[in-house]
Each structure stands twice: as structure tokens, then as C-alpha cells.
N, C-alpha and C positions, 0 to 999 in steps of 0.2 A: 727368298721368294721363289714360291715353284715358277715352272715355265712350260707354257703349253700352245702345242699347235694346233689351229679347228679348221678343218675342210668343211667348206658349204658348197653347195648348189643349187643357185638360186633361178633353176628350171626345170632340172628333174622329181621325179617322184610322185610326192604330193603338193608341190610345188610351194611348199613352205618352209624352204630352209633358210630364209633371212628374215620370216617372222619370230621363228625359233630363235636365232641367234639374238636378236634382239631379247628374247624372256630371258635366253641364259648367261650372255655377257654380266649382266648385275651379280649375278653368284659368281664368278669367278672375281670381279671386284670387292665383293665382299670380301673373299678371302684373301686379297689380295697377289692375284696369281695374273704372273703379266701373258698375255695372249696373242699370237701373229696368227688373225685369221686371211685365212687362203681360201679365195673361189676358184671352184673348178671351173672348169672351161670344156671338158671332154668325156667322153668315157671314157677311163679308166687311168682320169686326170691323179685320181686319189691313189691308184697304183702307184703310180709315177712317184710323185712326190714323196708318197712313203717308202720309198727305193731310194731318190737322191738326195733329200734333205738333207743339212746337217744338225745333226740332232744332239751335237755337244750342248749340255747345259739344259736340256730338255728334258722333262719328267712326260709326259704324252703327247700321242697323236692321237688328239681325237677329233671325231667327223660326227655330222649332223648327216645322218640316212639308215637306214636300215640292211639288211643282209647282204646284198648286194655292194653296198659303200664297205660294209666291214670285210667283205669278200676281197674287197680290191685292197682294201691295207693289210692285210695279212699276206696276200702276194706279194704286195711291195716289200714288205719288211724280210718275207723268207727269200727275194731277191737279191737283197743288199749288196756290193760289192765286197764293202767292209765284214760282212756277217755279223754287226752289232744289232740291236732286237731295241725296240721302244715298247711300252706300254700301249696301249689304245685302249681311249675311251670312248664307247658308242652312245652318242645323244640322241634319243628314239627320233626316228624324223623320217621312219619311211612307208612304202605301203608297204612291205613285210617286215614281221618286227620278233622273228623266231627266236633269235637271240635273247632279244629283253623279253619275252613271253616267259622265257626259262629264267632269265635275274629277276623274272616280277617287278619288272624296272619300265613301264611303256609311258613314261610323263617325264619329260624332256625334263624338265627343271629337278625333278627328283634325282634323272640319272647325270646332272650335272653337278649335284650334291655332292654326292656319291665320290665322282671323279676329284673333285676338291680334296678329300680327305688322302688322299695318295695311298689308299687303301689298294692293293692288287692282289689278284687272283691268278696262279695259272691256269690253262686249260688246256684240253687237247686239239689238234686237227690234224685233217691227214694229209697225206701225200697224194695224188691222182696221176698215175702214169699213162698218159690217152694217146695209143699210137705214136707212141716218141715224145710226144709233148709230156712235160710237169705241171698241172696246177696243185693247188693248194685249198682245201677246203675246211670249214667248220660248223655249216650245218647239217646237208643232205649231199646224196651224188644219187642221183636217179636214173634208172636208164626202163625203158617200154612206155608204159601211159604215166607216168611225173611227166616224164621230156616230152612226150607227143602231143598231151595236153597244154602243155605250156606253149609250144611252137603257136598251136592252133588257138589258143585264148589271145597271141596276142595280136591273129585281126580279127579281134571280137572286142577289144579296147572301150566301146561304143556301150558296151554293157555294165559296164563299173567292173570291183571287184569280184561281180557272179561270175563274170567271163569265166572264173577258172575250175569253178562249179562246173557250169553247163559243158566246159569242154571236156571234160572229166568225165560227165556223165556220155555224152559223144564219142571218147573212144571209147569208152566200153560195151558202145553199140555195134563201133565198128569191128570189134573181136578180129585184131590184127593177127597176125601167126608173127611169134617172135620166137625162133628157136636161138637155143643157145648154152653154152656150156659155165654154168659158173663154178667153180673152184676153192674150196674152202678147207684149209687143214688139210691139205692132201686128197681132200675128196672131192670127185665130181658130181654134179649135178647136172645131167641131159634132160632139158622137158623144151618143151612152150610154154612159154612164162605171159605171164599177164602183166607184170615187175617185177623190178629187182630193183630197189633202196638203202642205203647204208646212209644210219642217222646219228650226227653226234649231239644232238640237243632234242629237247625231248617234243618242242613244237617243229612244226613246217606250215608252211603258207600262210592261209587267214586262220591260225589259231588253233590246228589242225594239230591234237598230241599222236603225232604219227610212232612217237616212240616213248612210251612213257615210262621204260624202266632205265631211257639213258642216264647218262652223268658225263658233266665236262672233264673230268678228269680222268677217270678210270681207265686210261690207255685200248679203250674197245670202242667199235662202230656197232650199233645194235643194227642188225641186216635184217632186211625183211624179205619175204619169198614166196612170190604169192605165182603159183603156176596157172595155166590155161583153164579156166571154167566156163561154167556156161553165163551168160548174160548176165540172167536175174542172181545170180549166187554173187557178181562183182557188185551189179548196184546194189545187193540189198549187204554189200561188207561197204557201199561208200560213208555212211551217215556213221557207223562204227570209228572213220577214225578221226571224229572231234572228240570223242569222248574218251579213245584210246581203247573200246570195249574189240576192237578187232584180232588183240594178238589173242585172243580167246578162240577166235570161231578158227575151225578147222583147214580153212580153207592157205590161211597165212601160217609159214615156218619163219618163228620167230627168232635168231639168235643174236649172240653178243661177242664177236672174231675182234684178232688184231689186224688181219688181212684177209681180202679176197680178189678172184678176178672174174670178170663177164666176157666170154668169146663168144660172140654170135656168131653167125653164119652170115650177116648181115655189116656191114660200119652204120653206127646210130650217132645221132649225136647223142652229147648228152644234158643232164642237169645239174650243174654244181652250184650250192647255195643259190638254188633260183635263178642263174645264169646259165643261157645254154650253149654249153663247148664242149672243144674236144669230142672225140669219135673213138667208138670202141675197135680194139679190143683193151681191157683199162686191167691198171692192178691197182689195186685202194690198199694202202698201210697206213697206220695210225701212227701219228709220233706223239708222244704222250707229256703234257704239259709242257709244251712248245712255246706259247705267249703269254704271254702276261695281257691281263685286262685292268682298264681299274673299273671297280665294281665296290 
């Protein structure tokens, strides 16, 4: 009989993760797979626990949220004391769903199918070294207008998921000065950047193919590099990256590194899988099929 752990949140998000649980409990009975589900209580409750568990006898951690939830078990796990690694399996249940956008997996009860079958995948993520601190990342790390826009949508919460639209289109009115040095292969890059993004899956945010020649596994962050323009040249690249038609237009250097680093002139926060930490100056390296998912 397999054995699996579910982390829920029955406040965060989209504030549906005990109506979830409820549709996908029956599939895992079905399969007969015995289940200890765990409510969170905190931010970064689902860190925790997938750091101190014990996880003898246990085939998955899986959690009911989105990139942010799987953000925080893949920290816990690269925590461990032990250095033993669990599977995780993510049950779409959040308002960002970048992850499953890329498994083509966003129906909770599909992606708990899925997880039954004890089917795994690895994949990659990377390292984030921010001013001394380690996180650990597997969607994006953003640093200019990802992070600035993000700060700034969230007191705009009032407006739904536009918030991250309008705020978006906001800083690019404000045409910040972000000088800074990033570092790739030995080589520098000095300008005024408009961004700097490094994407290990091929979606971001609401469904946004910000990178659509990544891949989870291929040991690479596809970087994007979009230096200081004038206004109308940013908004008229914003509507380009639902469709992914961006890394075309001139304005974005598009590439696919195993490492880089951002030195501004400035400490920024940053964006790691839609959570904003850690402050630059950062080095991003890739460790290549690191976790295992079931998928």
C-alpha cells in the first residue's frame, strides 16, 4: 500500500484547499493509498514539514497549492538534515499554477490521478545565492519590473488577478534606472536594464509563456534580458509574452546558461517563484534533475 502526505491550507490562496481535498481524497481511496493530511497553519508551514517529517515508509509529499506551496517543499526537502529527498506531488489548487501549466495538469483531480500511479519525473531547479543567503528555486528568479510589479500589485489585491497586469504596465510607465552588471560565461553585461529573468518552466504568472523554449530537465535556466527602452517599445513587448512571440522582437536577448549573476549598483529584492526574497547581489546555478515529482 503506497503512503502519502497532503499539505492543505484551508486560508490561503484561492481559498479552496478543503474543498479540493475533499474531490481528491476518493482517488486516493480508490487506489487504496493510506493518506496523513496536514494543515498548515503558517507561511512557510509546508517548508517546515517537508524539512522535519519523517518520511520512512512514504512514497510523496504532496500539497494542495500552487508555485508558491511547491516553492516552499522543495526548500524544505533541499533543507533536510538527513539529506534524504521525497517525491512531491503538486495538486493544482493555487492562484499561480506555472508548474502544472507546463504538466498540462491544472484539474486537481486529474493531477491526483497522476500522483497515484507512482509515476516520477525528475526535474531541475536551481540554487539562488542572495547576499549570503540560499534559496532554492523552480520556476523564475526575477529581479527589475517581475519584482517591482509584484511588490506593487500586492496593494492593489482589490482588483483580482488584473492587479499584476496593471502593475506591470505601471512600472513600465515609471522607466526606473536599474543599472547593473550581470555575468554570464565570463562575460559581462553593463547597461540599464528594464529586466533580468532566469525561467526554468516554460509558463509564469497568469499563463504568461515567458519562456517557451525551456525544459525541466535540460540542466539550463533560459535568461532573458531585456535592457532600458523607451516606454512604448516595453508596453507594446507586454501583450508578446502570453503568446511567447517576444523572444523574437529585438529588443529581448534571449538565452539558455547553467549559471549567472546580477550586481546592481543598487540591493533589490527579489522574485523567486512568485515569492519576494532575498536581495541582490545573487548567483543562480542550476542543479540538474535534482527532484523528483510524481507526474
Amino acid at each position: 500500500m503506497s503512503k502519502y502526505y497532503i499539505t492543505v491550507n484551508p486560508h490561503g490562496g484561492t481559498k479552496k484547499g478543503l474543498a479540493i481535498l475533499k474531490k481528491v481524497l476518493p482517488v486516493f481511496e480508490s487506489a487504496q493509498a493510506e493518506v496523513t493530511v496536514l494543515e498548515t497553519e503558517y507561511a512557510g508551514h509546508a517548508r517546515d514539514l517537508a524539512r522535519d517529517l519523517d518520511i520512512d515508509g512514504y512514497d510523496g509529499f504532496c500539497c494542495i497549492g500552487g508555485d508558491g506551496t511547491m516553492h516552499e517543499a522543495i526548500n524544505g526537502i533541499m533543507t533536510r538534515k538527513d539529506g534524504r529527498k521525497i517525491p512531491i506531488g503538486l495538486i493544482t489548487g493555487g492562484t499561480g499554477n506555472s508548474f502544472m501549466h507546463d504538466m498540462d495538469c491544472l484539474d486537481p483531480v486529474n493531477a491526483t490521478k497522476r500522483i497515484v500511479t507512482g509515476r516520477r519525473r525528475s526535474i531541475d531547479i536551481f540554487k539562488c545565492e542572495a547576499d549570503g543567503v540560499i534559496y532554492y528555486g523552480f520556476n523564475i528568479i526575477g529581479w527589475g519590473i517581475p519584482t517591482d510589479a509584484n511588490i506593487l500589485a500586492e496593494k492593489m489585491r482589490w482588483m483580482g488577478a488584473q492587479r499584476y497586469n496593471v502593475a506591470a504596465i505601471i512600472e513600465v510607465i515609471r522607466h526606473r534606472m536599474r543599472f547593473a552588471r550581470i555575468e554570464i560565461d565570463g562575460n559581462v553585461i553593463g547597461a540599464d536594464f528594464g529586466f533580468v529573468i532566469g525561467c526554468n518552466t516554460i509558463h509564469t504568472g497568469k499563463g504568461m509563456q515567458m519562456a517557451p523554449l525551456a525544459r525541466l530537465d535540460d540542466g539550463l535556466i533560459d535568461l532573458l534580458i531585456v535592457r532600458k527602452v523607451g516606454r512604448m517599445k516595453l508596453l507594446r513587448l507586454f501583450p508578446k509574452l502570453f503568446s511567447g512571440k517576444h523572444i523574437g522582437d529585438p529588443i529581448v536577448d534571449y538565452r539558455q546558461v547553467s549559471e549567472f549573476c546580477i550586481k546592481p549598483e543598487d540591493r533589490n529584492t527579489l522574485n523567486i517563484d512568485g515569492e519576494m526574497l532575498g536581495s541582490t547581489p545573487i548567483r543562480v546555478t542550476m542543479m540538474q534533475k535534482e527532484i523528483e515529482v510524481l507526474v
